[in-house]
Structure formats: structure tokens, C-alpha cells
ROKE-229887 format. One line per field, with one value per residue (C-alpha): z, y, x; residue in one letter. Coordinates in Angstrom, 1 decimal. Example, Ala and Ser with C-alpha at 12.3 -4.5 7.8 and 13.67 -1.06 7.14 Angstrom:
# ROKE-229887
c3 <- (7.8:7.1)
c2 <- (-4.5:-1.1)
c1 <- (12.3:13.7)
aa <- (A:S)
***
This chain:
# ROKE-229887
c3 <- (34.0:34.5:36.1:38.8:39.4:40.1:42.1:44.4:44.8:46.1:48.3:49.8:49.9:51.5:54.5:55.0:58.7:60.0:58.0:58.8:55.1:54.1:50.0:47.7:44.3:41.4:37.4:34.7:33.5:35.5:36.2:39.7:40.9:41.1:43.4:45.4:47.7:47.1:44.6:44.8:41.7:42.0:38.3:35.9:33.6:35.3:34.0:31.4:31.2:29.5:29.6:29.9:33.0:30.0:28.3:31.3:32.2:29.1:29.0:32.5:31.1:28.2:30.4:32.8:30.1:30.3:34.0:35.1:32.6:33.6:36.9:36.8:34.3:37.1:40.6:39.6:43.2:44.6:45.9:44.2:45.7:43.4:44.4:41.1:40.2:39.8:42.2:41.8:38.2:37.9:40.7:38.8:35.6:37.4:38.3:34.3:33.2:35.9:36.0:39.6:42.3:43.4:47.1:45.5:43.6:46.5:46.4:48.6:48.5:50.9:53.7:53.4:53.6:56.9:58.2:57.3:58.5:61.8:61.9:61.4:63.8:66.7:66.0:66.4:69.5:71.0:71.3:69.5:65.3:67.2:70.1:66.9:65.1:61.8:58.3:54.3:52.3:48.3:45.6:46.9:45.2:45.1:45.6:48.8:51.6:55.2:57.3:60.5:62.0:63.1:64.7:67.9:70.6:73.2:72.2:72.3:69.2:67.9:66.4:69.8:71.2:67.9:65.3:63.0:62.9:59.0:57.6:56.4:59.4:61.5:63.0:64.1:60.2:60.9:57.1:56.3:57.5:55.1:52.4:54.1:53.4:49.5:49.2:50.9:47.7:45.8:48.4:49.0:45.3:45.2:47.7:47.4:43.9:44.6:47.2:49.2:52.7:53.9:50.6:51.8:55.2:54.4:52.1:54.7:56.7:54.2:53.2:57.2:57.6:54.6:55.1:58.5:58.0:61.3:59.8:60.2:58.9:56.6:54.1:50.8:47.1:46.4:44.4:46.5:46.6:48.6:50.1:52.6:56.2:59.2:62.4:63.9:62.3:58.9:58.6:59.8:57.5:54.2:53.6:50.2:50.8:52.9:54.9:54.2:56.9:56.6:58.1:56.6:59.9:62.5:65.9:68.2:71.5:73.3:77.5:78.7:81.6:82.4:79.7:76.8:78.2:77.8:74.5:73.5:74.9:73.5:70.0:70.1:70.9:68.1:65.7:64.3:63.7:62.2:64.1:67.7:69.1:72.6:73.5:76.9:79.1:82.6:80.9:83.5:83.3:79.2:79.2:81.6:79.7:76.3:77.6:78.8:75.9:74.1:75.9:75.2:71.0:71.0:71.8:69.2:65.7:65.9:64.7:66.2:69.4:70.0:72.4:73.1:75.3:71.4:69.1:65.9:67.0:66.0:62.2:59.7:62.0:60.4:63.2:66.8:69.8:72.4:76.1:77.6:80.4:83.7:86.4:88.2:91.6:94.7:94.4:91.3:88.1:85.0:83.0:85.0:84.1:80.6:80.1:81.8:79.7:76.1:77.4:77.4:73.9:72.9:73.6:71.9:68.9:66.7:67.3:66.2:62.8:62.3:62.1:61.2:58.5:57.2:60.0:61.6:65.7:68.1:71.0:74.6:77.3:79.0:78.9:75.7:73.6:74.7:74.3:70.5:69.7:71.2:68.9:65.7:66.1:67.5:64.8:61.4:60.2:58.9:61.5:60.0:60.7:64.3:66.5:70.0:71.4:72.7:73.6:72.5:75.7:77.2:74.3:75.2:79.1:77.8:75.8:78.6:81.0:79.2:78.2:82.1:82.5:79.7:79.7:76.1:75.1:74.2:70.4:70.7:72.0:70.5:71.9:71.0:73.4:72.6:72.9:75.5:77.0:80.8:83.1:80.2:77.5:76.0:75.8:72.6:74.8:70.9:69.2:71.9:70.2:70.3:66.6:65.4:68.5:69.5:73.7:73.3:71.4:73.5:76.9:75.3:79.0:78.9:80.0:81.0:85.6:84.3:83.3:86.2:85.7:85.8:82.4:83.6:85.8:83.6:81.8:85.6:85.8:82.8:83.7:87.3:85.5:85.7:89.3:90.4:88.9:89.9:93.2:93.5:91.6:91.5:87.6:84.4:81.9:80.3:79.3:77.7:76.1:74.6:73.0:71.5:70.3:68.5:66.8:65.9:63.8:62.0:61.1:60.1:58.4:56.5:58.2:57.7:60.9:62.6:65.7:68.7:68.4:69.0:65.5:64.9:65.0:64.0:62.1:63.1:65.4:65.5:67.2:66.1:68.2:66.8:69.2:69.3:70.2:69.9:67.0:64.9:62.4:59.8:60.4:57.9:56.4:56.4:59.8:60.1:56.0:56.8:60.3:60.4:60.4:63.6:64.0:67.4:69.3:71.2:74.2:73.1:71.1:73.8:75.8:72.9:72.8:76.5:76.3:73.9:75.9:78.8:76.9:75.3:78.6:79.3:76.3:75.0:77.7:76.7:75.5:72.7)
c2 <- (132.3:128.4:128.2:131.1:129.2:125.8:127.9:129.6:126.5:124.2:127.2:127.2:123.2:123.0:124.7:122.7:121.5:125.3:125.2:124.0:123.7:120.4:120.5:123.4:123.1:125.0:125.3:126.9:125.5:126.8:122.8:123.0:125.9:123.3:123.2:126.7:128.3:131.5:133.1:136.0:137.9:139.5:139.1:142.1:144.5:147.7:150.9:152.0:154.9:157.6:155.3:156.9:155.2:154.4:152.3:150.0:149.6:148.6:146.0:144.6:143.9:142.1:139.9:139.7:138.2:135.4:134.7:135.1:132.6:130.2:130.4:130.2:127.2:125.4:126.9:128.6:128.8:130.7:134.0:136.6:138.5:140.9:143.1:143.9:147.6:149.7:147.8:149.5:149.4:145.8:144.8:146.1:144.3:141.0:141.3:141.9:139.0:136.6:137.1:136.7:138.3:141.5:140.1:137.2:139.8:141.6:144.0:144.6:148.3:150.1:147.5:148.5:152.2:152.0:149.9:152.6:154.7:153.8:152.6:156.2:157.9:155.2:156.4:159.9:159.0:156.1:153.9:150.4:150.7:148.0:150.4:153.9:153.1:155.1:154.6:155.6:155.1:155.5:155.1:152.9:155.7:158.9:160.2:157.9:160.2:159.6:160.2:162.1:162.2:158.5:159.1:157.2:156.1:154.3:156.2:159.0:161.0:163.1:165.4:166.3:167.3:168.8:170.0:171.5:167.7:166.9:170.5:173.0:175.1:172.4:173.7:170.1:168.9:165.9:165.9:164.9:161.2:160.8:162.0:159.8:156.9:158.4:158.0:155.4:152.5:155.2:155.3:152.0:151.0:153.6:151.8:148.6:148.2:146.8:146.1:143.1:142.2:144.5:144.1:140.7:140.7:142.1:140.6:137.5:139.5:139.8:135.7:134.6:137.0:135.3:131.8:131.4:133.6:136.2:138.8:141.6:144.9:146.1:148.8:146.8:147.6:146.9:148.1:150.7:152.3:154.6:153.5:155.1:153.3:153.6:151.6:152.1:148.7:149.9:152.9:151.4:148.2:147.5:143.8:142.7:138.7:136.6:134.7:131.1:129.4:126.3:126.3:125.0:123.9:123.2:121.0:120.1:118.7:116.5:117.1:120.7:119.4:119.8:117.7:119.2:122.6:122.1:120.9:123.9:126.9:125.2:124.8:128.3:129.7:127.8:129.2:125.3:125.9:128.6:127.4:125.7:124.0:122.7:120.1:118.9:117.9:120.0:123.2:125.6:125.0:124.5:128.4:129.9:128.0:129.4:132.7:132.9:131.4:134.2:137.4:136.3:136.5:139.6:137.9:134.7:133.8:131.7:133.8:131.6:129.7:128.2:125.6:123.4:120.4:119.0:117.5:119.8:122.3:119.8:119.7:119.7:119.3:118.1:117.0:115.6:115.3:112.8:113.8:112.8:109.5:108.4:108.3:105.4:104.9:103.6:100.1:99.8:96.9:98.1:96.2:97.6:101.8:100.7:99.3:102.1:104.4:102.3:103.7:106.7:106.4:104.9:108.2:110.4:108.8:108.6:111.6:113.0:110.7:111.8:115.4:115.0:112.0:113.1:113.8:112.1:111.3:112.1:109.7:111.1:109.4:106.6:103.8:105.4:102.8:100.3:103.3:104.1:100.5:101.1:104.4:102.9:99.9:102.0:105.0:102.7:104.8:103.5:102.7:105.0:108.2:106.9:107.4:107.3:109.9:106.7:107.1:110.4:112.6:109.2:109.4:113.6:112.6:110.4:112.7:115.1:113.2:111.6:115.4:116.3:113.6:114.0:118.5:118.3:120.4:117.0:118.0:117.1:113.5:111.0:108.3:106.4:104.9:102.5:99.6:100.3:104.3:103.0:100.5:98.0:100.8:99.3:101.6:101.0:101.7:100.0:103.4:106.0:108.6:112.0:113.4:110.1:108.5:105.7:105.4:101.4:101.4:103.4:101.5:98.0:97.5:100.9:100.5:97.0:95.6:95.6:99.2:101.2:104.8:103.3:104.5:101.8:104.4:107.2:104.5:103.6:108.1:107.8:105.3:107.0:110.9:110.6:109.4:111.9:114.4:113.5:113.5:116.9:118.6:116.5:115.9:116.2:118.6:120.7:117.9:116.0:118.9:120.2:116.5:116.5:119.9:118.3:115.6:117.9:120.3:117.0:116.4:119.6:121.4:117.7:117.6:113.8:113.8:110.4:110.2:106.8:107.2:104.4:102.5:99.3:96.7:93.2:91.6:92.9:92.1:89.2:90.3:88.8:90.2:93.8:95.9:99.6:99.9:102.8:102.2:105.0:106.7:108.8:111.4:113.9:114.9:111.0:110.7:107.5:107.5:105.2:103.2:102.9:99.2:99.4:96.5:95.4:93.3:90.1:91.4:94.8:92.4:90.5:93.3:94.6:91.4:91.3:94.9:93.5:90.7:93.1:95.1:92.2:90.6:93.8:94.5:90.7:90.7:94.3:94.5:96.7)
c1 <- (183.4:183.1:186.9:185.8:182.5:184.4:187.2:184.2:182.5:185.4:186.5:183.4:183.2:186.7:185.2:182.4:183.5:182.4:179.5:176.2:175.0:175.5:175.6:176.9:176.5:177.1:176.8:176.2:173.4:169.8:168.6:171.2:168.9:166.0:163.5:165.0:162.9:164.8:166.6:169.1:170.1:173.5:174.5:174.6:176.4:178.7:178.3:181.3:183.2:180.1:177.8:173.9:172.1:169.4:171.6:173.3:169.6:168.7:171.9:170.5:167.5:168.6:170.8:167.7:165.4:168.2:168.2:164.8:162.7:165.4:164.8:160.9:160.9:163.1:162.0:158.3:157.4:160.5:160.9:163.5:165.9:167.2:170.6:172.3:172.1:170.2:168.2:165.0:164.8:166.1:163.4:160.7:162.2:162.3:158.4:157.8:159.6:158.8:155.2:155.1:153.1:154.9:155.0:157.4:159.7:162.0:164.6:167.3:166.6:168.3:168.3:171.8:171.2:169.7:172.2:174.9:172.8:172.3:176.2:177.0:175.1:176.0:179.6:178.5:176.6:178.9:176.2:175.7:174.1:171.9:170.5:170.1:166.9:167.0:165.0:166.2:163.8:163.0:165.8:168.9:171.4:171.5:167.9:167.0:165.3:166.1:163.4:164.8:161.5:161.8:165.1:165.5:167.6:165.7:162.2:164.1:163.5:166.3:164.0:162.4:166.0:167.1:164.2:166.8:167.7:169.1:168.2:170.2:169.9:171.3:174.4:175.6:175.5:174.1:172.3:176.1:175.5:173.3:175.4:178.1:175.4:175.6:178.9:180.0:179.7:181.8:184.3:184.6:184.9:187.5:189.4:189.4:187.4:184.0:181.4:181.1:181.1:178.6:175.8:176.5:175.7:172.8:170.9:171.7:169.7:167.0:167.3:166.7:163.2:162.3:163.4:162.5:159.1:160.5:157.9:160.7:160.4:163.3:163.6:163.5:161.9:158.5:155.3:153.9:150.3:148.4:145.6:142.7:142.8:141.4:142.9:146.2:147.2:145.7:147.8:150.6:150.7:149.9:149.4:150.4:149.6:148.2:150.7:151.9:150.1:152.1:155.5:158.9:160.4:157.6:158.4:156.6:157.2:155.0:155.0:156.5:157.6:161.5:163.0:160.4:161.0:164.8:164.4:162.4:164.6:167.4:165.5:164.9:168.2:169.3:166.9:166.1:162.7:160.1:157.3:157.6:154.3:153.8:151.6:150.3:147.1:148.4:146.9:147.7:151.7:151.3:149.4:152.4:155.5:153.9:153.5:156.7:158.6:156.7:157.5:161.4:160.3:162.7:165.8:165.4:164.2:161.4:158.4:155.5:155.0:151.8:150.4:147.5:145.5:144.7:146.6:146.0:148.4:150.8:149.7:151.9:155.3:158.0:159.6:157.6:159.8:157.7:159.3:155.8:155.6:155.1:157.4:158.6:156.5:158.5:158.4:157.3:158.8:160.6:157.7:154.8:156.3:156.7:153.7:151.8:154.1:152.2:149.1:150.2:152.0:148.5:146.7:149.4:150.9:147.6:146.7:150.6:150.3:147.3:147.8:151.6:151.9:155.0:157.2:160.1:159.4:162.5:161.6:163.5:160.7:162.2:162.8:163.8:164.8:161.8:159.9:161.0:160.2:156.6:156.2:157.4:154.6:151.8:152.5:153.3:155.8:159.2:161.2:163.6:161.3:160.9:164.0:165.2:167.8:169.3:172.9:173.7:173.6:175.4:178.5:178.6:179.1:181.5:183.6:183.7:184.3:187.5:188.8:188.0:191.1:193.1:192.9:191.0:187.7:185.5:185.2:188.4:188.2:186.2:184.2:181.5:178.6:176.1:173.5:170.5:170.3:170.8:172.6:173.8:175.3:178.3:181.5:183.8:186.8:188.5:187.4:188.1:190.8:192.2:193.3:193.3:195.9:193.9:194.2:194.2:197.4:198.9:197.8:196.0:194.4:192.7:188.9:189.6:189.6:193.6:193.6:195.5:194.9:190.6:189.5:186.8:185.2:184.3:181.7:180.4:180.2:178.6:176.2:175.6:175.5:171.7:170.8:173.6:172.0:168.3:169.7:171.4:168.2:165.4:165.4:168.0:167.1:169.8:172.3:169.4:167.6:171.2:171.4:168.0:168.3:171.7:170.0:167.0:170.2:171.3:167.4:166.0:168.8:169.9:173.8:174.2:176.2:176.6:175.0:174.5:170.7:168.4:167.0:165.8:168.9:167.5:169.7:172.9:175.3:173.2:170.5:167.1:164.2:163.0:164.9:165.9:169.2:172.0:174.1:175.9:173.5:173.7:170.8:169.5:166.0:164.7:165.5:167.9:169.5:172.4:173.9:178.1:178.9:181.0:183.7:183.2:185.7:184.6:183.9:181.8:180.2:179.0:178.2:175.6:173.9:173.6:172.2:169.1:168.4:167.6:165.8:164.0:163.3:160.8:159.9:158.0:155.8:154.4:151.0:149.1)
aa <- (X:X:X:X:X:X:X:X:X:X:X:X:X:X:X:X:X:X:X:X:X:X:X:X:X:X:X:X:X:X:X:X:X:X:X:X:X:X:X:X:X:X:X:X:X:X:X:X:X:X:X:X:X:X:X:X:X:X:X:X:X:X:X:X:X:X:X:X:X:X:X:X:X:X:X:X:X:X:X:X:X:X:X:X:X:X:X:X:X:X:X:X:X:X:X:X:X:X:X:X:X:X:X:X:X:X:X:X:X:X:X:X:X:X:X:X:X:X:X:X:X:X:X:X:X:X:X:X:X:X:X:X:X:X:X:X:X:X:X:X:X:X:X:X:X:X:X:X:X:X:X:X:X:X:X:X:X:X:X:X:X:X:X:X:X:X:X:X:X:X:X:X:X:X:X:X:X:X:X:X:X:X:X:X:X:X:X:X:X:X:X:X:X:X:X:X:X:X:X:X:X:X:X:X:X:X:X:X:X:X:X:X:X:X:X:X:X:X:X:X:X:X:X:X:X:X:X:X:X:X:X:X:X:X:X:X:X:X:X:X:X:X:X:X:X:X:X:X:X:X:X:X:X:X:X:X:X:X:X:X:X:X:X:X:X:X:X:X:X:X:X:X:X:X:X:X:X:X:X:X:X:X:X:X:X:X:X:X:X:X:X:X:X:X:X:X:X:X:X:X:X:X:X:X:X:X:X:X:X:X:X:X:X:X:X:X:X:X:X:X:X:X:X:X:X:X:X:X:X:X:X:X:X:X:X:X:X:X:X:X:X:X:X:X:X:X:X:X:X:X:X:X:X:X:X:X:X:X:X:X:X:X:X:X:X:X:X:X:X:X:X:X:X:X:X:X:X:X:X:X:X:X:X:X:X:X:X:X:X:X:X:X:X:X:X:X:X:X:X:X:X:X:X:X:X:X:X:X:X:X:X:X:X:X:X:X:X:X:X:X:X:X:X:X:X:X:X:X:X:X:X:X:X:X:X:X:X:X:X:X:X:X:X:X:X:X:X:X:X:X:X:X:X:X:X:X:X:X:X:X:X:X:X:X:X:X:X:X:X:X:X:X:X:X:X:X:X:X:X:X:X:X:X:X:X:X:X:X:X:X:X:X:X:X:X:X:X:X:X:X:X:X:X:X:X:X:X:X:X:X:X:X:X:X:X:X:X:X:X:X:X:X:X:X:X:X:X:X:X:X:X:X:X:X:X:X:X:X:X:X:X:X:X:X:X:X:X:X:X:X:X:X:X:X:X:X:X:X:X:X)
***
């Protein structure tokens, strides 16, 4: 079915804009599942008209001993998810032939089951499938056993208010929502011809526990055993592995103080990381900001927050955000904060590289782009790995402040920022557009002293957001942690979106001192992949190069 594989593929592709998965690819051949960290087995044979359950079985298994080597040979260290029917069976088939652990082989059981199951009796109840907490357990068919003893709304047990609950003697028949569980694949396959949307949904469900390690508990198909136990715990939980104590999508953020802790609720809401770690040397605060991120665990996805005064809380991150640094004193020079700022750097980055060799550093401290500069040479990673948020918060005031004067959401104008994160930030007034109608061609004076309706301003608004803000409220924090937590989305999940983020720009624009400047990027899982050449006119030109002088005329007389 090569022509329905390409079909489903470019569908997909062609809807790649309101995705956030940046490749889909597809083939017959088993190599393009390489190097998958799950698996999920839909394929397999339907049952024909007087065909004995034996014999489909036996045809699954047949196509099974197909798949399953194929997949090993190219992804041995992947989970499987298997949903073709009959699940159970086919589950336990899949264990035989892959010669995994049984904790590696999953079924999607009757995760399904429940979640009919509690749909059915919210509707009988008016309350939200969300708010009904129900189990079915055993066989996903026929046979499967809900267990009306853990009925609950609330705490509420229906079996307290009803013990005829789901017997035969129960006058309000509510054992026929479980048959209405039983028959609902039938009915819909007599309906519309198949399942879809809701064995779908979830074993999406099933795929984010596992991928982002949530530690969920769902009705699914595994090897079961009884065993003797003692504690609460004990009978409660049978552990069938020990868990993977290294995380897929750590972060950690350096300094919890407004900025960091911006950056982490905003992380968190977004569900970009399967481990979040907080580092910083005021314990007291760093205890209560831990503690409270962690009694909100309920309402996100990020299964483990921890927090510590050292350093190895940070191992293994993939990603380290650095929002630590002194303030400036009244009175004090640019060059003095910055330098005290290195000694500070000095005492952190080390100790980050040492327990984190591999990640990518998101620099947001300022002066951020003198500051990203000061990272890359003190850690020794590519400069690539080291990066400044630079000038995207500064391109997002931008954008809104040009669609607060044209009436436009700001996805929907376009504007780009760059150069130094501050006073001298250069506005490319020559790319500024709305779906693709440049505003210079339409007025060619636009951000210029000519300009009459003052486009000119919203840069000087830009430019002044900060100390407006500062001195409404005393600090900025949401605008800058919504724009780290941005760039940490292109990162982590590999978008290749282009960003203005500060990188090393010696060598362009002819610029020849190692500066970190804002330039267009292309960020992914490398950190900095690719940088847009942007055609500058004279005059942005100019403005750029004035940007790195000022920035190197702090930055030479720094010392290591």
C-alpha cells in the first residue's frame, strides 16, 4: 500500500505549519524506523466472514514475525506499543518475538475501555468523564471486568450510595454501561466502518506517559503475577523495572529569581521538559519556589522537579538556561557590572560543563549578549551550543507593538530586530511586512525622522519596554520568560525555526572582533544549525556595526 503510505505522509507534511513535529517520514522498508524510542503496532489481519478467532490469531502472528525482528534489528532499545487486535494476545506475541523485557512490550489494553467508561457514566451523571474516575480491567473485548468498587466521583464511591451498583439486582441498570463499553467498537464499525479517532486519542495518551516519563497509571496489557506484600505501597504497586534515571529532556535553570522563575512556570505549562532542575545559592527562596512548583504537579506534565545549592542536580541537562547576575548599583559603569557579572559566570559555568558536557546553554543574564560571549570562552563549548536570547523578546515587542497600530494579532506582522539586546538594537524597518506587503513599498520613509505617521517610535517603545516596565513593577519577567521558553520549543523538540538570538558574528557584516550579536538563526537540537544571511541596506548596516563597537568597547577591557 506504497500509494496510501505516500498519500498519508504528504497529508500530514502539508500541515506541518500547526504542527510542532518538525520531520515525518515514511517507507516501506524498516531502516526509516531507526533509532525510535517508541514503537506502535497498529498493523494486522481483520477477521473474515467464519473465521475461528484461532485462526486470525494465528495470521497475526505470522505477519507479526515480520514486523517485530524488523524493528528490533533497527531500533533494539525501543519500547512497543502494540494496538492491533486482539490486543492481548498479539501483546504477548510481540514479547515472544522481540525478546524484550515485558516492561518494554505494552499494550494499549483497555485504556480505551476506561475512557468509555467513565465518558458514559459522566453522561449519566452530568458531570465531566474528567471529574468520574472508573477502572475495566482484564481482556480489551468481550470478557473485560469493570470493577464498580472503585467508582468515584470526588471520593465519592458509588458503591457506598448504591451497593446493588452493576449487579443484576440493580434497579437503575447501570451494569448496561459496561455493556455499552462492549459494544461500542461494534457499533461504531457498523456505522461508519472502522475505529479511529478515539483508539487514537488514546494511545496518544499512552505515547506522552511514556515519552515524557509522567509515571501515570492507565489500564494497559502486561504480564501479571501475584505476589505477597506488605506496605501500603507494596500492595498497591508492583514494580516491574527500575526507572530510567536519566532524563530525555532535562533543563535547568540557573538563579530562581523573577526572570528564572518565569522561565520555569512557563516551561512547565508548556510541557518542554521531563525533568526541570533549579539551581541557586539563596536556599531559603530555592526550597519555597521548588516546593511550590511541586504542589502544582497535578495540573502539568513535567514528572520531576528538583532543586539544589550544588551543581549536580544539573547533570545530564540537555539544555542550561543561565538567568543568574548582579544587578547594576546606583552609580555604578557598564564595565564594572559586567565584569563583576564574569565572576559570577566564573563560579557557575564549570561547574554546568562539568556535570552537563553535552548540553546547549541559553544565556538571558544581562548584559546578555557580552554575557553569552563571556559563557562561550569560560565553558569551551562551540559557540554554536552557547546562545544568548539576544533580541528575541525585543523582535516580539516589536511585532506587537506594530499590530497594536496597524489592528493585526502580531503572528500576523512580521518584523525583525537585531544587533546588541539594549539601547543600540537595530530595527530592519526594510523587512517589516504583513502577508508578504512590505510597509516600505508602500510608504519608502516608513521608520525613517521623514516618516509622518512615526513608525520611528515603536523602536524608541521598544527600546524603552524594559525600564517602563522596571518602573511600573520593579523587574520584567513574563515577557522575557515567554521568549525563553520560545526558544527553549525550537531547541528541545528540533523546530528549526528562525529566531534573532545572540551568536557569534565575526566575520560578517564585517565585523571582526568576536562579538555576540542578534542575527537570525536557525535553532534546533545543535543549538545555532544555520544563521539567515540578511541583506541589509546602508544604513541598518551601519547601525549593526555601531552596535558591536559598543559592545566591544566593554567588552576588551574584560578580564578572565
Amino acid at each position: 500500500m506504497e500509494d496510501k503510505l505516500k498519500g498519508e505522509m504528504m497529508d500530514l507534511q502539508h500541515g506541518s505549519l500547526f504542527l510542532r513535529t518538525p520531520k515525518i517520514v515514511s517507507g516501506k522498508d524498516y531502516n526509516v524506523t531507526a533509532n525510535s524510542r517508541l514503537v506502535i503496532i497498529t498493523a494486522g489481519a481483520r477477521q473474515q466472514e467464519g473465521e475461528s478467532r484461532l485462526n486470525l490469531v494465528q495470521r497475526n502472528v505470522n505477519i507479526f514475525k515480520f514486523i517485530i525482528p524488523n524493528i528490533v534489528k533497527y531500533s533494539p532499545n525501543c519500547k512497543l506499543l502494540v494496538v492491533s487486535n486482539p490486543v492481548d494476545i498479539l501483546t504477548y506475541v510481540a514479547w515472544k518475538i522481540s525478546g524484550f523485557p515485558k516492561n518494554r512490550v505494552i499494550g494499549s489494553g483497555c485504556n480505551l475501555d476506561s475512557a468509555r467508561f467513565r465518558y458514559l457514566m459522566g453522561e449519566r451523571l452530568g458531570v465531566h468523564p474528567l471529574s468520574c474516575h472508573g477502572w475495566i480491567l482484564g481482556e480489551h473485548g468481550d470478557s473485560s471486568v469493570p470493577v464498580w468498587s472503585g467508582v468515584n466521583v470526588a471520593g465519592v464511591s458509588l458503591k457506598n450510595l448504591h451497593p446493588e451498583l452493576g449487579t443484576d439486582a440493580d434497579k437503575e441498570q447501570w451494569k448496561a454501561v459496561h455493556k455499552q463499553v462492549v459494544d461500542s467498537a461494534y457499533e461504531v464499525i457498523k456505522l461508519k466502518g472502522y475505529t479511529s479517532w478515539a483508539i487514537g486519542l488514546s494511545v496518544a495518551d499512552l505515547a506522552e506517559s511514556i515519552m515524557k516519563n509522567l509515571r501515570r497509571v492507565h489500564p494497559i496489557s502486561t504480564m501479571i503475577k501475584v505476589l505477597k506484600m506488605s506496605s501500603v505501597k507494596e500492595q498497591l504497586i508492583e514494580n516491574l523495572t527500575e526507572e530510567d534515571k536519566v532524563s530525555q529532556s532535562k533543563i535547568t535553570i540557573v538563579g530562581t529569581g523573577a526572570v528564572g522563575m518565569a522561565c520555569a512556570i512557563c516551561i512547565l505549562l508548556k510541557d518542554l521538559a521531563d525533568e526541570l532542575a533549579l539551581v541557586d545559592v539563596v536556599t531559603d527562596k530555592l526550597k519555597g519556589e521548588t516546593m511550590d512548583l511541586q504542589h502544582g504537579s497535578l495540573f502539568f506534565n513535567t514528572s520531576k522537579i528538583v532543586s539544589g545549592k550544588d551543581y549536580s542536580v544539573s547533570a545530564n541537562s540537555r539544555l542550561v538556561i543561565i538567568t543568574a547576575g548582579a544587578r547594576q548599583q546606583e552609580g555604578e559603569s557598564r564595565l564594572n557590572l559586567v565584569q563583576r557579572n564574569v565572576d559570577i559566570m566564573k563560579s557557575i559555568i564549570p561547574a554546568i560543563v562539568q556535570n552537563s558536557p553535552d548540553c546547549k546553554m541559553l544565556i538571558v543574564s544581562n548584559p546578555v549578549d557580552i554575557l553569552t560571549y563571556v559563557v562561550w570562552k569560560l565553558s569551551g563549548l562551540p559557540a554554536t551550543r552557547v546562545i544568548g536570547s539576544g533580541c528575541n523578546l525585543d523582535s516580539a515587542r516589536f511585532r506587537y507593538l506594530i499590530g497594536q497600530k496597524l489592528g493585526v494579532h502580531p503572528s500576523s506582522c512580521h518584523g525583525w530586530i537585531i544587533g546588541e539586546h539594549g539601547d543600540s538594537s537595530v530595527p530592519l524597518w526594510s523587512g517589516v511586512n504583513v502577508a508578504g506587503v512590505s510597509l516600505k513599498s508602500l510608504d519608502p520613509n516608513i521608520g525613517t525622522d521623514s516618516d509622518k505617521d512615526h513608525w520611528k517610535n515603536i523602536h524608541k517603545e521598544v527600546v524603552g519596554s524594559a525600564y517602563e516596565i522596571i518602573k511600573l513593577k520593579g523587574y520584567t519577567s513574563w515577557g522575557i520568560g515567554l521568549s525563553v521558553t520560545d526558544l527553549v520549543k525550537s531547541i528541545l523538540k528540533n523546530l528549526r525555526r528562525v529566531h534573532p538570538v545572540s551568536t557569534m558574528v565575526k566575520g560578517s557584516y564585517g565585523i571582526k572582533e568576536e562579538i555576540f550579536l542578534s542575527i537570525p538563526c536557525v535553532l534546533g537540537r545543535n543549538g545555532v544549525s544555520d544563521v539567515v544571511k540578511v541583506n541589509l541596506n546602508s544604513e541598518e548596516e551601519a547601525l549593526l556595526k555601531k552596535s558591536a563597537s559598543t559592545l566591544w568597547n566593554v567588552q576588551k577591557d574584560l578580564r578572565f
